[in-house]
N, C-alpha and C positions, 0 to 999 in steps of 0.2 A: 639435533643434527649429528650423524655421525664425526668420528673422529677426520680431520683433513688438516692440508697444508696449502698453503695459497690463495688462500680464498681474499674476498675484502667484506669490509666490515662498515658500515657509515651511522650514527646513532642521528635517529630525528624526534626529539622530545623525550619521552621515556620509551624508547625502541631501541634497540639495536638490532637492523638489516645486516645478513651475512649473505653472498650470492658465492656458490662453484667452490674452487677450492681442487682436491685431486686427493685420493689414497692410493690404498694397493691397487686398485680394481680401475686407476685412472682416473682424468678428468670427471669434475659433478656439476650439472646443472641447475640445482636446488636452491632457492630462496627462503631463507628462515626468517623469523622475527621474535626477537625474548625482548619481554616486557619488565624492564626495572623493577617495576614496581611490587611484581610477586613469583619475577622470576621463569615464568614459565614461556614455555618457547613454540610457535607453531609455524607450520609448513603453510609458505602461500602456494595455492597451485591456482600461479597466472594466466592469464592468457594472451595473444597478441603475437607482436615478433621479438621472441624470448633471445636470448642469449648465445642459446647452447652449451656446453661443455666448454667451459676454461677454469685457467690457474693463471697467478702472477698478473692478473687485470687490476685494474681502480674503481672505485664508485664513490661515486660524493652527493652528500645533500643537495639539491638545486630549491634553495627557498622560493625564486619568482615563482614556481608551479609546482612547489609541494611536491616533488618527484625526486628520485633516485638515477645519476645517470651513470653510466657503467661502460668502459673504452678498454680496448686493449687484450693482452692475456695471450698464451699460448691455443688458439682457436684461431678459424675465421668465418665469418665475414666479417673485415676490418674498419664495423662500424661504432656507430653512436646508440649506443642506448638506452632510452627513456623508461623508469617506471613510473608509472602515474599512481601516487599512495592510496590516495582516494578511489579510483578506479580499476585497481589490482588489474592494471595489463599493462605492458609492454610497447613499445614502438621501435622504428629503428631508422636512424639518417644516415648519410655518408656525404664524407669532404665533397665537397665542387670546385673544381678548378686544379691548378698543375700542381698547386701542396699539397697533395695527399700524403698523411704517413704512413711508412707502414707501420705493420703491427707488432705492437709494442708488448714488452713485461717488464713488469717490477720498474716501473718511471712516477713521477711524481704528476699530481692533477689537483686542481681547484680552480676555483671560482672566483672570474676575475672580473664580471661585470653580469647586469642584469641579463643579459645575453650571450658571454662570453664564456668560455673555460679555458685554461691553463693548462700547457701539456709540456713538461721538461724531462731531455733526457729518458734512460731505457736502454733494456735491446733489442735491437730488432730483428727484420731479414730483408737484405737485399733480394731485387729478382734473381740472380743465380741459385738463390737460396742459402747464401753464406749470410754468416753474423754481421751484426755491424750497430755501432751504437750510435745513440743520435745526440747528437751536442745542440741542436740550435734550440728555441724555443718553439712551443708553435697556440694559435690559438685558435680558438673554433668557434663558432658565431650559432646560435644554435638555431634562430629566424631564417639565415642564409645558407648555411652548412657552410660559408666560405671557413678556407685555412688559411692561416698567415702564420709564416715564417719572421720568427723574431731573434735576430743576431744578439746577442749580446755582448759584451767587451770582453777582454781577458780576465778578468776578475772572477766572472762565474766560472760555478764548479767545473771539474772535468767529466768525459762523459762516465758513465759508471749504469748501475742499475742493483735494487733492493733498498735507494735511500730511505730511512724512514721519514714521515713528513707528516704537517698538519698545519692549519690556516688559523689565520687569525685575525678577523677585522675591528679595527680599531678605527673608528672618529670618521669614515667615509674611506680611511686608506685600508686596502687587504694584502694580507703578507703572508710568504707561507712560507716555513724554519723546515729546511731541511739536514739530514745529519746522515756520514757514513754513507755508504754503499759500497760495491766492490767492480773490479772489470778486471774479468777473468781473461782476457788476450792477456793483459798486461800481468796477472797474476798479484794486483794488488788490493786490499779493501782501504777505504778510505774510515780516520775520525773526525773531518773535519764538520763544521757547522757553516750553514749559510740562511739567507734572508734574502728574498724575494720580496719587491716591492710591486706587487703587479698593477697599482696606481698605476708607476712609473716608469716599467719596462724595465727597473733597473736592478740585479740583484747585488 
């Protein structure tokens, strides 16, 4: 793949998927895969309902169906999307019901149940089209497309966006370590560390 910034990255066995990303020439729509094992990298050309052009999105492994799902990003349609590994296509759902987010970059996503995803934090755009960051949690049912809005107590982070992050499940409970970010109204970045219990709602 060409040189870029933004893009995401999710590794399934000895793979590592890259989708989009953005250079001089803008937003990229392109799906890579480099194999571990000798290194070498090829272009998937999917098909289905692709993505389109984004930067600052997420994609994470989803083990129950061996897919790739990819939220978020400077783009829109401000949906859900599935890639089927095995099937080299594409899909695409959207929220049902008054939780709809919007469209987010640079927020934190995993996997919080065999049907579930995780979505914290970001930024986003209000309907006038100004910024605006999202504090609550939210989660996405992928059966139902329902969202739910999950409050948290004062302890979690503040709202922010570029945490780095990554998941870890452990003994039937899944946890995901986030660290840093910045929010730029406020002109501050953050080093603190956190822990997500998505058992248990509770970070």
């Amino acid at each position: 793949p060409t040189p870029r910034e933004g893009h995401s990255a999710s590794l399934v066995n000895n793979f590592l998927y890259i989708y989009g990303g953005s250079n001089q020439n803008g937003a990229l729509s392109d799906l890579h895969r480099l194999n571990l094992d000798n290194l070498e990298w090829n272009e998937l050309k999917s098909h289905g309902g692709l993505p389109g052009p984004r930067k600052f999105h997420s994609m994470i492994y989803y083990p129950p169906h061996h897919s790739l799902i990819l939220y978020g990003g400077l783009s829109s349609p401000n949906g859900f999307y599935e890639y089927d590994i095995s099937g080299d296509s594409w899909k695409v759902s959207f929220c049902s019901g008054t939780s709809t987010p919007t469209s987010l970059e640079a927020f934190v996503m995993g996997e919080k149940g065999a049907n579930e995803l995780f979505i914290f934090s970001g930024l986003g755009s209000k309907p006038d089209g100004t910024d605006a960051y999202e504090k609550p949690g939210l989660i996405y049912n992928i059966q139902s497309n329902a969202c739910e809005i999950v409050k948290f107590d004062k302890s979690a982070p503040s709202p922010r966006e570029g945490m780095g992050y990554t998941q870890l499940n452990n003994e039937g409970d899944k946890y995901v370590f986030s660290f840093g970010g910045c929010n730029a109204k406020l002109k501050k970045c953050y080093n603190d560390y956190y822990i997500v219990n998505l058992t248990a709602k509770e970070p």
